[in-house]
N, C-alpha and C positions, 0 to 999 in steps of 0.2 A: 805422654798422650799425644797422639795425632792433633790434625787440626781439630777444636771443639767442635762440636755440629751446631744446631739451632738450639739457643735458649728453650725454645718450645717442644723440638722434638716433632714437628709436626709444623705444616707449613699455615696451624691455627684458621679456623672458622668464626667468623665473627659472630654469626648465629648460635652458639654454643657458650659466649660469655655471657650469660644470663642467671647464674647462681649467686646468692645476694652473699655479702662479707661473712656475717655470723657465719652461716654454713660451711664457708671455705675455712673459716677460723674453728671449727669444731674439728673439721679432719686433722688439720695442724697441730693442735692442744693431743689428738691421739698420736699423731706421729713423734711429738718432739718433745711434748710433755705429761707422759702417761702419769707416771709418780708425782708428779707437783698437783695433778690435778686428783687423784686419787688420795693427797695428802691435804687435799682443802684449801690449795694456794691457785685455785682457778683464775681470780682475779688478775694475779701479779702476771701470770702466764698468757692471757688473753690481752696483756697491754702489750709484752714484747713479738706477739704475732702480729698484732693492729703495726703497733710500730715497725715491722718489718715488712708486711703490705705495704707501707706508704712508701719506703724504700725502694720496693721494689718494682714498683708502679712507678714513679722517678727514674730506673733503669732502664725501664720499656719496657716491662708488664702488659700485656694489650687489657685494655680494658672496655664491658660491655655496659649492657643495663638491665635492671630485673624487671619485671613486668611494672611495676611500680616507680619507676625511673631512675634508683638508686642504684651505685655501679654494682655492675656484676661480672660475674669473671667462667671461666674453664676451670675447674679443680684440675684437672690435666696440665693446664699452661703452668698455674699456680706452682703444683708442686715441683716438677720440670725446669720451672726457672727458679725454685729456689736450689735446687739439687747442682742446676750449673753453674750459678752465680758464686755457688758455697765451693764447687770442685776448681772453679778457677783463682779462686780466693779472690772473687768481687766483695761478698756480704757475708760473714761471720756466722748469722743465724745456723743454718744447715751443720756446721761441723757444732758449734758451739751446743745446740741443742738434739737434730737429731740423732747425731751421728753417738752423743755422750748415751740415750735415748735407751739407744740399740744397743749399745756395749752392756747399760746398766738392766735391758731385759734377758741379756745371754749369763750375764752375773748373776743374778737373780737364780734365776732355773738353775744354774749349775749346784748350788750352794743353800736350792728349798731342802724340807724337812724329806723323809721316807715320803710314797706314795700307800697312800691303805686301801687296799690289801697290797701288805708287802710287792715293791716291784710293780704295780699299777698305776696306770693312770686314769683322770674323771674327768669326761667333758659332757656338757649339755650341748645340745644344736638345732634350736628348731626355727624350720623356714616357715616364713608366713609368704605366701604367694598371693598376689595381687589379682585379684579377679573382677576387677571395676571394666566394664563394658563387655564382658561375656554374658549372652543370656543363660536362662537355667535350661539345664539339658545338654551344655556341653559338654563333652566326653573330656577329659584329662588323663595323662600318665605320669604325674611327677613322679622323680626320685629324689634319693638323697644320699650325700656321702655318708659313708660308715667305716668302723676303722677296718682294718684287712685283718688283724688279728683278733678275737672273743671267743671267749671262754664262755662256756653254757650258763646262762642264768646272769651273764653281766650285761645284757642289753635291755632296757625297759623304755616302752614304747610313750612317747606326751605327743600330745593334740587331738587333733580331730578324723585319726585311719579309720577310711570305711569301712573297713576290713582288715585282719590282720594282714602288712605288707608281706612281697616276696622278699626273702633274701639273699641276695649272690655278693659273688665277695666285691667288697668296696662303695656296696651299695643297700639300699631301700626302693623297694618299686611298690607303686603300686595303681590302681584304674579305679578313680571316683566320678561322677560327674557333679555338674556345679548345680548349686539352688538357688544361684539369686544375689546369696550372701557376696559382699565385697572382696572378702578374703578369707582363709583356710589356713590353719596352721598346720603341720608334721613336724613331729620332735621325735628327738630319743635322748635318753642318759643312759649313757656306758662307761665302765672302766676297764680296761686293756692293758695288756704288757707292749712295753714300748720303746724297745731297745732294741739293734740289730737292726739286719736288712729283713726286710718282711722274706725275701727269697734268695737262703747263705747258700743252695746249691750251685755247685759251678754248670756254666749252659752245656747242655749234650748238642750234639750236630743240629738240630732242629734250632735248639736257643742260639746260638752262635748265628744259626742264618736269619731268623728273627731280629735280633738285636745288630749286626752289620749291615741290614738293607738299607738303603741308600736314601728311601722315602720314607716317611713313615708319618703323617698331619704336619705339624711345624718340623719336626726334623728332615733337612736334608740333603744329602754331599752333593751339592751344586761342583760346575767344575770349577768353580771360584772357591769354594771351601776346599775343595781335596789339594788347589794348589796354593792355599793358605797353610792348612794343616801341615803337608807335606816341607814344606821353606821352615814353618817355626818347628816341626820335629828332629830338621834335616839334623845331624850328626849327634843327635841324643845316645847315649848307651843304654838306656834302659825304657820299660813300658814309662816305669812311674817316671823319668825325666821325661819322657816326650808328651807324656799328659801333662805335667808341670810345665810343661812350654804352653801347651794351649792356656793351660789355667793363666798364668802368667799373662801373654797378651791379653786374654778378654778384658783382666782387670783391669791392664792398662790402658786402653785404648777406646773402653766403650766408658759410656753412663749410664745407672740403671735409676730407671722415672718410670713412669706409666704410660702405658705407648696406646697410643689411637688405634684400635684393632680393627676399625672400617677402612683406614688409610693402607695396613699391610697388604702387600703384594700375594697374595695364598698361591698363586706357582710359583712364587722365588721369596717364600718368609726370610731364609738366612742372610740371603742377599742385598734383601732391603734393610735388615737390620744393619748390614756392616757399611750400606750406601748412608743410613740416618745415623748412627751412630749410638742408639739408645736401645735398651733393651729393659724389658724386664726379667723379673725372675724366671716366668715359664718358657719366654723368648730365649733370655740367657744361657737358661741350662740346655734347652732345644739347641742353641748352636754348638756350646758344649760338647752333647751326646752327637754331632753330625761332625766333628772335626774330630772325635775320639773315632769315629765309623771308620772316616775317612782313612785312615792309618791301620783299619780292620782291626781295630778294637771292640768287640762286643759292650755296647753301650746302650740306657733307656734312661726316659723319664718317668721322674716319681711327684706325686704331688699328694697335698693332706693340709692340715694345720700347724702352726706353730701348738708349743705348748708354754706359752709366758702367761700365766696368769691375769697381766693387764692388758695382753694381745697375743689373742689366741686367732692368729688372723693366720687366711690360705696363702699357702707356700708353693713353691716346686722348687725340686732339686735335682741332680743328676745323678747317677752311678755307673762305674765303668769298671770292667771286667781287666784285673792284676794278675796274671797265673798267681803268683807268690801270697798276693794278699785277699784275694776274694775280691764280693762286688763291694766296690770302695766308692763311698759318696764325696762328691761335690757342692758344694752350696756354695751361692754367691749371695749370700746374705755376708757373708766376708767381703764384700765392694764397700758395702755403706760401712762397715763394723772399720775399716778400715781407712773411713775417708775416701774411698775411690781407690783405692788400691796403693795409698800413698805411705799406709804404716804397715813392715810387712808382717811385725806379726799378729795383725788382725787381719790381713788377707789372707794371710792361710792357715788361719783356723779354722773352715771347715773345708780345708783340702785335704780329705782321706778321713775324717771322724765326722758325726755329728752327735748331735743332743737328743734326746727323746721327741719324738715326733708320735703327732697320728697321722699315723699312712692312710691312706685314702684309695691311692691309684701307681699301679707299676705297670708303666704304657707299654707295649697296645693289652695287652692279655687281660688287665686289670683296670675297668674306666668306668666311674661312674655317668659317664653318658647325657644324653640330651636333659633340663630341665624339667619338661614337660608340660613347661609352656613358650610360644613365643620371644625370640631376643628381638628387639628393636634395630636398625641398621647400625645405627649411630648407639654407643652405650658406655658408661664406666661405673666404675664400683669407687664407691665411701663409705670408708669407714671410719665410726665414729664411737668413743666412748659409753658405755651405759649407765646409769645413777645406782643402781643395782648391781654393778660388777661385771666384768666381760664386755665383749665389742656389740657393736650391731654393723652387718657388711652388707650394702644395699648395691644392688644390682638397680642404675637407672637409664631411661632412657636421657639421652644426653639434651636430646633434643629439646624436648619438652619438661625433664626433671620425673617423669611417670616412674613410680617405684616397681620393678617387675617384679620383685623378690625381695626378703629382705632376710639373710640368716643371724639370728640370735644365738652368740658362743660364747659359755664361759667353762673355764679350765682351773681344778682346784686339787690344791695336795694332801687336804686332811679326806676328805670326804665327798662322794658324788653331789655336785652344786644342787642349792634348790633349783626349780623349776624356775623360769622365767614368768 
């Protein structure tokens, strides 16, 4: 690995450590200890986060205050400094517990019972949207993801549609306006086939130029990328080594955390990620698919949910066009499964396969689109356990902790889950 970047990832606001312990210790017990705490051992698991906060707080952790004077912290800094502390081999916690975490969710899924109906999968997801300080009479448009593949009669509608929604692919639309009430849910339960690339066609001259344009939202071949790509593909024989070259560096050289999406550069996303050094998933795979362009490899982003039953949480991944082998995915869910790219053959496991997924979105053609309500400047997502099974992944304002959104997901092998 290059020089490390910043513990933080982020050159850190002080106005933003205002989230009290418990709460940063609930994302943690989802990230590191989904099965101990799903098995009733919450306690023992909540002493080794506490004790690993004080540690890391002793390291240089910055620390705030919560409205009530008690420290408060950045769930951003939090998880970021445990992620570099763990990849430099400062503090144990990160390999010890996430990183086992995430191997024992990929285990899991590989090794669950059939899906019923044969070849299916069940997920619940309904968004509660936060409508505290709108008056009645507001117009709204939310949507919602949905998976890209359904079968007639596998979608059934929960919450409060005023109407039966529109549906296009990857999506739920629909125009309510508000009454007054705080909040509004929208759900659905569906089960899907969920294997393969949602699109096995090879691209005709139109997809080729689609998929090699040089911009496209976060992706794109900066001349700093093409003559990154270009140096690590130099004298590859084949497509698949010279993608395995890109693969290769990302996972050497970057860190994947949760990256401050007010601080990105949006004319130079790839550039800032390789000036900070940290990326996430949608980031990760975004540089991915721009240094596969780069080499004019027809390449996109895909994004959906995980299907792990304790964490059915949102993903994105990449896929890049092999004459020989089709569109062949990428995930850097193999960074963490791997330590940082240190054990290789958890790094490239999903170099060229993955696991059942719900797709969601196959960019640009395919995107579920704006919320349909306001994002906050400042914002990040936690997620957190449920007592009732599945995650809860809240969209907040960073600022102030204001929930925008908040989607309720769970994912099961016998049977469509109950309702939330």
């Amino acid at each position: 690995m290059n020089a490390p970047p910043s513990p933080l990832g982020t050159q850190g606001d002080p106005a933003l450590r205002h989230v009290g312990a418990a709460r940063v210790i609930d994302e943690l017990l989802q990230s590191c200890f989904a099965f101990e705490v799903a098995a009733g051992q919450r306690a023992a698991a909540e002493a080794e986060c506490t004790e690993a906060l004080a540690r890391w707080r002793a390291a240089g952790l910055p620390v705030g205050s919560t409205a009530t004077g008690a420290p408060g912290y950045n769930p951003l800094e939090v998880h970021n400094f445990m992620v570099w502390s763990g990849r430099l081999g400062a503090d144990p916690f990160w390999r010890r517990f996430h990183v086992t975490t995430a191997r024992r969710l990929v285990r899991q899924l590989a090794t669950a019972p059939p899906m019923v109906p044969p070849g299916n999968h069940a997920v619940t997801l309904v968004r509660r949207f936060n409508l505290a300080g709108l008056p009645a009479g507001t117009p709204l448009r939310p949507r919602l993801p949905l998976p890209l593949a359904l079968e007639p009669g596998a979608l059934r509608l929960l919450g409060a549609w005023p109407a039966p929604p529109r549906q296009a692919p990857g999506r739920l639309l629909c125009q309510l306006v508000t009454s007054g009430a705080a909040s509004v849910e929208l759900g659905w339960q569906a089960s899907f086939p969920a294997h393969g690339s949602p699109d096995p066609a090879p691209p005709d001259a139109a997809a080729r130029l689609l998929y090699t344009q040089p911009r496209e939202g976060l992706v794109q071949v900066s001349p700093r990328v093409a003559a990154l790509a270009g140096q690590l593909a130099a004298g590859a024989p084949t497509a698949l080594a010279r993608v395995m070259a890109l693969w290769r560096w990302v996972n050497a050289n970057l860190l994947v955390g949760k990256v401050p999406y007010h601080e990105l550069d949006t004319d130079q996303p790839m550039d800032w990620l390789l000036d900070h050094g940290w990326m996430d998933c949608q980031l990760g795979a975004a540089l991915l698919v721009s240094l596969a362009r780069a080499l004019g490899l027809p390449a996109r982003l895909l994004g959906g949910h995980f299907l792990y039953p304790l964490s059915p949480d949102v993903h994105f991944w990449a896929e890049i066009w092999l004459e020989d082998a089709g569109w062949t995915p990428f995930d850097l869910l193999s960074w963490g499964l791997s330590a940082g790219g240190q054990d290789e053959a958890w790094r490239d496991h999903f170099a060229g396969r993955l696991e059942a997924r719900l797709t969601t979105q196959v960019m640009p053609r395919q995107v579920t689109g704006p919320l349909g309500v306001a994002l906050p400047p400042r914002w990040y997502v936690a997620t957190v356990a449920r007592p009732a099974g599945g995650i809860a992944i809240s969209l907040e304002n960073a600022a102030t902790g204001a929930v925008v959104h908040t989607d309720v997901v769970s994912a099961g092998p016998a049977s469509l889950p109950a309702p939330p």
